[in-house]
C-alpha positions as CSV (number, residue, x, y, z in Angstrom):
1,X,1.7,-12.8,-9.9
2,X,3.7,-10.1,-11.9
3,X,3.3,-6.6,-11.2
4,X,2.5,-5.4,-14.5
5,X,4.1,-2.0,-13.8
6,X,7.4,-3.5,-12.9
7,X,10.0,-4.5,-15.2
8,X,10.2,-8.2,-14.7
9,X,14.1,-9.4,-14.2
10,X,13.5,-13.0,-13.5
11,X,13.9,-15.7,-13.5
12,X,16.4,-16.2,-10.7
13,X,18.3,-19.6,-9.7
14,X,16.1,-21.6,-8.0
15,X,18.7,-21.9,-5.5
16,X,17.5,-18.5,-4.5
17,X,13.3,-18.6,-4.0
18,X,11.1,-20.9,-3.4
19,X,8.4,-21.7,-6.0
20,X,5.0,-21.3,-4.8
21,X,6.3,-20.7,-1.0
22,X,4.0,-17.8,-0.5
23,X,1.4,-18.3,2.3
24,X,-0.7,-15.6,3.8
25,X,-0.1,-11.9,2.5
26,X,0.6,-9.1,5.5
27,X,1.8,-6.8,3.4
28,X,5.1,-4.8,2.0
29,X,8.7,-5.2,3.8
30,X,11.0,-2.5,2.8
31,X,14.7,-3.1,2.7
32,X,17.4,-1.3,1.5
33,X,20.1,-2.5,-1.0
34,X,23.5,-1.5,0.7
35,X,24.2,-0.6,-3.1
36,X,23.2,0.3,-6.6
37,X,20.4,-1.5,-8.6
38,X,22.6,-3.2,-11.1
39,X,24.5,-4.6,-8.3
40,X,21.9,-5.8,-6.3
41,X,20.5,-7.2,-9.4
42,X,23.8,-9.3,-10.0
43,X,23.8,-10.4,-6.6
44,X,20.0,-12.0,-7.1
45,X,21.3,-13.7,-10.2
46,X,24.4,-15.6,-8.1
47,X,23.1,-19.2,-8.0
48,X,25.5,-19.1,-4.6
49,X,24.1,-15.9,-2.9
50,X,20.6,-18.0,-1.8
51,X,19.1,-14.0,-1.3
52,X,16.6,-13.0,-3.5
53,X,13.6,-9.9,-2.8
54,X,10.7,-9.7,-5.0
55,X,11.1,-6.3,-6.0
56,X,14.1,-3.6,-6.4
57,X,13.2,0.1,-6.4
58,X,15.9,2.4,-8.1
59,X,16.1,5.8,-7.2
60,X,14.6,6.7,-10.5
61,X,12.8,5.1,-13.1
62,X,10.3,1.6,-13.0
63,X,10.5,-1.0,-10.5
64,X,12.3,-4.2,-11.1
65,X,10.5,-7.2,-10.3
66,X,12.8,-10.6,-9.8
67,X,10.4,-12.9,-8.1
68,X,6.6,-13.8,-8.9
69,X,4.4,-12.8,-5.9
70,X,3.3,-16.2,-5.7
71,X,6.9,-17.7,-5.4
72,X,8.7,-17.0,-1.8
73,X,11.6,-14.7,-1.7
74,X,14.3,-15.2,0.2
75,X,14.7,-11.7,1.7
76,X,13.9,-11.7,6.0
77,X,14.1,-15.5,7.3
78,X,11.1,-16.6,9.0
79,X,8.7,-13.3,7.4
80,X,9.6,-14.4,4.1
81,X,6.1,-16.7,3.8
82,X,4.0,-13.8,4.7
83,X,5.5,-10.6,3.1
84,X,6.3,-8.9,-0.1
85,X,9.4,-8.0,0.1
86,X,10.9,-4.9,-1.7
87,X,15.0,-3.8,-2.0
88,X,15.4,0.4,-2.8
89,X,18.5,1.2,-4.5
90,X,21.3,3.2,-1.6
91,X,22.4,2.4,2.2
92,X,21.3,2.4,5.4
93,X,21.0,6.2,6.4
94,X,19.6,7.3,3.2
95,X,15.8,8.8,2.6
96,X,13.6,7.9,-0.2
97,X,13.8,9.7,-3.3
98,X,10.2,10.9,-4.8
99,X,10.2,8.2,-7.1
100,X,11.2,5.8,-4.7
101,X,8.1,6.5,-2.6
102,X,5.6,6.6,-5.7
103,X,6.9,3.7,-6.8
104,X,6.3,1.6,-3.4
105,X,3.0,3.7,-2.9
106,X,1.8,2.3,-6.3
107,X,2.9,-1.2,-5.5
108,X,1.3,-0.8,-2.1
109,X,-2.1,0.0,-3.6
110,X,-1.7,-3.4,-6.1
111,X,-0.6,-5.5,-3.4
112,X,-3.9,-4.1,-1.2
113,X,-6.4,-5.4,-4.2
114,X,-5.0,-8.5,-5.1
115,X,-4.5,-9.8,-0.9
116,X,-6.5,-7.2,1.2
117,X,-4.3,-6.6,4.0
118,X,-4.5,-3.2,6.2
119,X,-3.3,-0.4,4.6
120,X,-1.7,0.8,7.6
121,X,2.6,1.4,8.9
122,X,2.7,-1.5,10.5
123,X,5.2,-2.3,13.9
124,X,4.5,-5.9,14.3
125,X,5.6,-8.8,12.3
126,X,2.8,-10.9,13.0
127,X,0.7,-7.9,12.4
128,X,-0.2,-6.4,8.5
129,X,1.0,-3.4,6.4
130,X,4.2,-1.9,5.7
131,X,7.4,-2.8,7.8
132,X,10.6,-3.3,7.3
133,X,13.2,-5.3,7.7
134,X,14.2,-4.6,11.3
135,X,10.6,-4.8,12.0
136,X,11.2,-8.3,12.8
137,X,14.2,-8.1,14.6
138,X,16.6,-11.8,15.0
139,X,13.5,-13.7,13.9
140,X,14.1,-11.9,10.2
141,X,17.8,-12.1,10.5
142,X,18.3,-9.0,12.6
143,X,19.3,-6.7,10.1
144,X,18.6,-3.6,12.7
145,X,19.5,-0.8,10.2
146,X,17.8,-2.3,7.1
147,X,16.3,0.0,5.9
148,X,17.4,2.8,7.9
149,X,15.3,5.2,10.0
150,X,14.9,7.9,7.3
151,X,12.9,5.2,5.3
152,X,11.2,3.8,8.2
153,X,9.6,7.5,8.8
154,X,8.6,7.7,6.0
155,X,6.3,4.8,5.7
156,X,3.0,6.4,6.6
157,X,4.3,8.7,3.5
158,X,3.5,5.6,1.4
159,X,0.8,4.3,3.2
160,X,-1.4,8.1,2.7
161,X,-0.1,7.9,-1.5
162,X,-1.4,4.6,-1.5
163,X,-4.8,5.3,0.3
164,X,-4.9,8.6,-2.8
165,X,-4.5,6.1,-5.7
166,X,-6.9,3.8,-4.4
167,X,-9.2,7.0,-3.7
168,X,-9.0,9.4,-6.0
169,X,-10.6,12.9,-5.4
170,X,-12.5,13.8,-8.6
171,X,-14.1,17.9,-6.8
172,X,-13.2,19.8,-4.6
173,X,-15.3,18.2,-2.2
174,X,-13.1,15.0,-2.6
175,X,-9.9,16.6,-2.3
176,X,-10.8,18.2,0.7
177,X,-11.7,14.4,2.0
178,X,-8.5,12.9,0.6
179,X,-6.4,14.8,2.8
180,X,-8.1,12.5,5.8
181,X,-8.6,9.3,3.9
182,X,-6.6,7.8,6.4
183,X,-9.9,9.0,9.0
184,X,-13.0,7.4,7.0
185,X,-15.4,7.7,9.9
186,X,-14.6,11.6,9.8
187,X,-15.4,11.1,6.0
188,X,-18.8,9.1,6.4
189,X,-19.8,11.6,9.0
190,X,-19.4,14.6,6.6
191,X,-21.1,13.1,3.4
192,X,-23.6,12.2,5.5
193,X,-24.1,15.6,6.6
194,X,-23.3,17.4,3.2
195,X,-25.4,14.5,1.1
196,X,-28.2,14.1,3.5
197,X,-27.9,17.3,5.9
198,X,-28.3,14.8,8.9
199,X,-25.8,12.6,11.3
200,X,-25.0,8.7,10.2
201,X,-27.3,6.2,10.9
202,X,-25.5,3.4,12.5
203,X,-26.0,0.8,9.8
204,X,-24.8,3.1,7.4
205,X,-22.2,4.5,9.5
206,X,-20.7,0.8,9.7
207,X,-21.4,-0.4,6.0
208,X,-19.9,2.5,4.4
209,X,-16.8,2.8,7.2
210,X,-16.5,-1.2,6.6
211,X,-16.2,-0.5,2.7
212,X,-13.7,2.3,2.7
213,X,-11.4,0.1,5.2
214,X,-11.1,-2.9,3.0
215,X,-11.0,-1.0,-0.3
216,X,-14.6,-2.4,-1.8
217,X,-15.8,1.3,-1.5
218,X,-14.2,4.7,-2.3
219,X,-15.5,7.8,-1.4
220,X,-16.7,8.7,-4.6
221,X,-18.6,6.3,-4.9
222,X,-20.1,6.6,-0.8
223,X,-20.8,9.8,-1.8
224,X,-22.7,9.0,-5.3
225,X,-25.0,6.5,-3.4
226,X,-25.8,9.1,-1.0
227,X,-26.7,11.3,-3.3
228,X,-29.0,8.7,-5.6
229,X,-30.7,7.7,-2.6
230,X,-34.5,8.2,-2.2
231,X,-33.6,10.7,0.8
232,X,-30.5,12.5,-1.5
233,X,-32.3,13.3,-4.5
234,X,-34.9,14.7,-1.9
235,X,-33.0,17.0,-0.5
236,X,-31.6,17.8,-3.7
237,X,-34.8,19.0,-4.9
238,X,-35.2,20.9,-2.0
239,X,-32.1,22.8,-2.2
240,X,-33.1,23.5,-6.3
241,X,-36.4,25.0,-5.0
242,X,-35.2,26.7,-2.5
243,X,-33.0,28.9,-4.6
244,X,-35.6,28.8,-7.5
245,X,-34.3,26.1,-10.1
């Protein structure tokens, strides 16, 4: 697939992905270019460098996208099947610019709807999230400073912008929840207290927990069916009465 916020810069050599390679999704490897966009750019498009990422993220402005998400870059050796892979413009040492890390947080969030991994910083390269390339060590080529521990600490950056575009607080009461979107139990547990002025009921607990984790619920709408319920628009009207509306 093509991001369709990315500026697409393919087609590569074919000498340099792998059509249709992609297996299972884990989720987004960050790496880090050793160099400038344009560069790493001319480097993808050398029918003899056999390298390729799917994305490139310049310190400012849009994404560039070089290979399809369906097609296998060739970016970290034996986690190239399972992982996105995504190049940021600078070396090993450097931190993320602002647009660098709304840029991956927005291609994060994409990535989560269209393969559902955890949305989580992720250690492990059998595991799912957001790594990086020394995340996997010689079997990924044992680049140990790609992308550098600056980036790397600021993954869970990414991960919580992610989480906020997927969730978007629309009152106060949202916001406030936003800031521990990364916690949803502590979010079910208050709704249910402010919606329904009581503690979870363990189905609910689970089926609203379970939506917020894989991304088929946000807390607007947990909140909304709370609210609608027969036992929410009861307590509704007694709060109205009570103060005399």
């Amino acid at each position: 697939m093509r991001y369709p916020a990315a500026v697409w810069s393919g087609p590569l050599p074919t000498t340099n992905y792998e059509p249709g390679g992609m297996g299972t999704v884990n989720g987004l490897v960050l790496h880090i270019e050793e160099g400038t966009e344009p560069g790493t750019d001319a480097w993808f498009h050398n029918p003899t460098s056999i390298v390729s990422a799917h994305f490139g993220n310049p310190k400012s402005g849009p994404l560039q996208q070089w290979v399809d998400t369906d097609d296998m870059a060739y970016a970290e050796v034996n986690g190239n099947p399972n992982w996105i892979s995504v190049e940021h413009e600078g070396n090993s040492g450097d931190s993320l610019t602002a647009s660098q890390i709304q840029n991956d947080a927005e291609l994060l969030a994409w990535l989560f709807r269209q393969y559902g991994f955890t949305l989580q910083v992720c250690d492990d390269p059998s595991g799912q999230g957001v790594a990086g390339h020394v995340t996997g060590g010689a079997a990924w080529g044992n680049h140990l400073d790609c992308p550098g521990a600056p980036i790397m600490a600021q993954r869970q950056s990414i991960v919580d912008k992610a989480h906020t575009i997927l969730h978007p607080a629309t009152d106060p009461i949202m916001e406030v929840l936003n800031v521990s979107i990364t916690d949803p139990e502590f979010a079910v547990r208050f709704l249910f207290r402010f919606c329904l002025h009581r503690e979870a009921d363990p189905g609910g607990f689970t089926t609203y927990v379970d939506g917020l984790n894989n991304g088929t619920l946000t807390l607007d709408q947990v909140m909304a069916d709370l609210q609608d319920s027969t036992e929410g628009q009861a307590v509704i009207a007694a709060e109205r009465k009570a103060i005399g509306i």
